[in-house]
N, C-alpha and C positions, 0 to 999 in steps of 0.2 A: 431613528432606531440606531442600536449598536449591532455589527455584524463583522463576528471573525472570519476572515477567508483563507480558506485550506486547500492543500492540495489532496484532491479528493483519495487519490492512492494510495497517500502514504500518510495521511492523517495530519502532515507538518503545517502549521499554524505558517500562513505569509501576512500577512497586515490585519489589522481590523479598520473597520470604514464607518462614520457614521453618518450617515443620510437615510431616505425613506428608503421604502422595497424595493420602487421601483428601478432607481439609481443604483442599490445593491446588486441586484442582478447585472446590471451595464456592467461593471464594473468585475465582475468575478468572470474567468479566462475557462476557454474549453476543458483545463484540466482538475477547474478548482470547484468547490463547492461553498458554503458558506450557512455559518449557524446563527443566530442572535445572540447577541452578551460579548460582552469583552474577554477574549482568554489572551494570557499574557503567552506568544508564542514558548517561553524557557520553563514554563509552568506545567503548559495543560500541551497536550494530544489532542487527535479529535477521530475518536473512533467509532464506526459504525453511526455517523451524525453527533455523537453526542461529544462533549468535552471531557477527558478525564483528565487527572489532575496527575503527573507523575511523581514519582518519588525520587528517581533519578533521571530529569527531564534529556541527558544527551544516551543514556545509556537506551531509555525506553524510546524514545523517538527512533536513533538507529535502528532498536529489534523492529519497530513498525515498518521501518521504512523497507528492510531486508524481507519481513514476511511478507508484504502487498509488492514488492517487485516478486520472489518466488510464484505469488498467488495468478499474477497477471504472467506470468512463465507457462503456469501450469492450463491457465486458461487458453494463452494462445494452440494449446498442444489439444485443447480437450479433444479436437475433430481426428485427432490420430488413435482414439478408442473407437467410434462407432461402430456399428454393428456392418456399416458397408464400406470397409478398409479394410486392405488386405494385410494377413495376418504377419509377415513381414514388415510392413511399415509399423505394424503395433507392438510387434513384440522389438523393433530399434526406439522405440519411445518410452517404453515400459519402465526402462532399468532409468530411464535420464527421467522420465517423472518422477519415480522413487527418491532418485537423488535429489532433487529437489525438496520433495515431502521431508526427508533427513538432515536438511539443511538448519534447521532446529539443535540436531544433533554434533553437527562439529563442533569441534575443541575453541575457535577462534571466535563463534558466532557471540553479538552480532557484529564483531569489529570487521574478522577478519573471516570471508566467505571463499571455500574453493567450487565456485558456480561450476555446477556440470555442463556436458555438451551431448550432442545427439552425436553417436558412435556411429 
């Protein structure tokens, strides 16, 4: 079998391998995931498992890679919503979520990111 291996967070294509299943899995690292078929890392992404094919392979790779680092931002914070956190610690995390969520929105993305910080 042919099997492209990714870095599962950011979608970025690191080698493809060709051997059985079983050596495929050996072979792919705590961060990474892996699909079947050959993708040519400067070509394809690999989003949500699948491969898509970019149109400007540096420009879209970057915005993947800036969204799924925001994404895992926003995930490490999620426990600072719950329903048993004090209102204080939710409403210093509210505003640096947001920025985050907005981070789509700046002038420079995805080259150039002013990552926020917890105030």
């Amino acid at each position: 079998m042919i099997a492209t291996i990714y870095e599962t967070a950011t979608g970025i294509i690191s080698r493809t391998v060709v051997a059985d299943a079983d050596s495929v899995i050996l072979q792919v690292g705590a961060s990474e995931s892996y699909i079947e078929g050959d993708y040519s890392s400067n070509k394809y992404t690999i989003v949500n498992g699948v491969a898509v094919e970019n149109d400007s392979p540096v420009e879209d790779t970057t915005a993947v890679f800036v969204r799924n680092t925001r994404d895992l931002l926003l995930a490490k914070t999620d426990w600072t919503q719950l329903p048993d956190v004090s209102e204080e610690t939710k409403l210093k995390y509210q505003a640096y979520r947001q920025a985050l969520r907005d981070i789509t929105q700046q002038e420079g993305f995805p080259h150039t990111i002013d990552w926020p910080e917890v105030n």
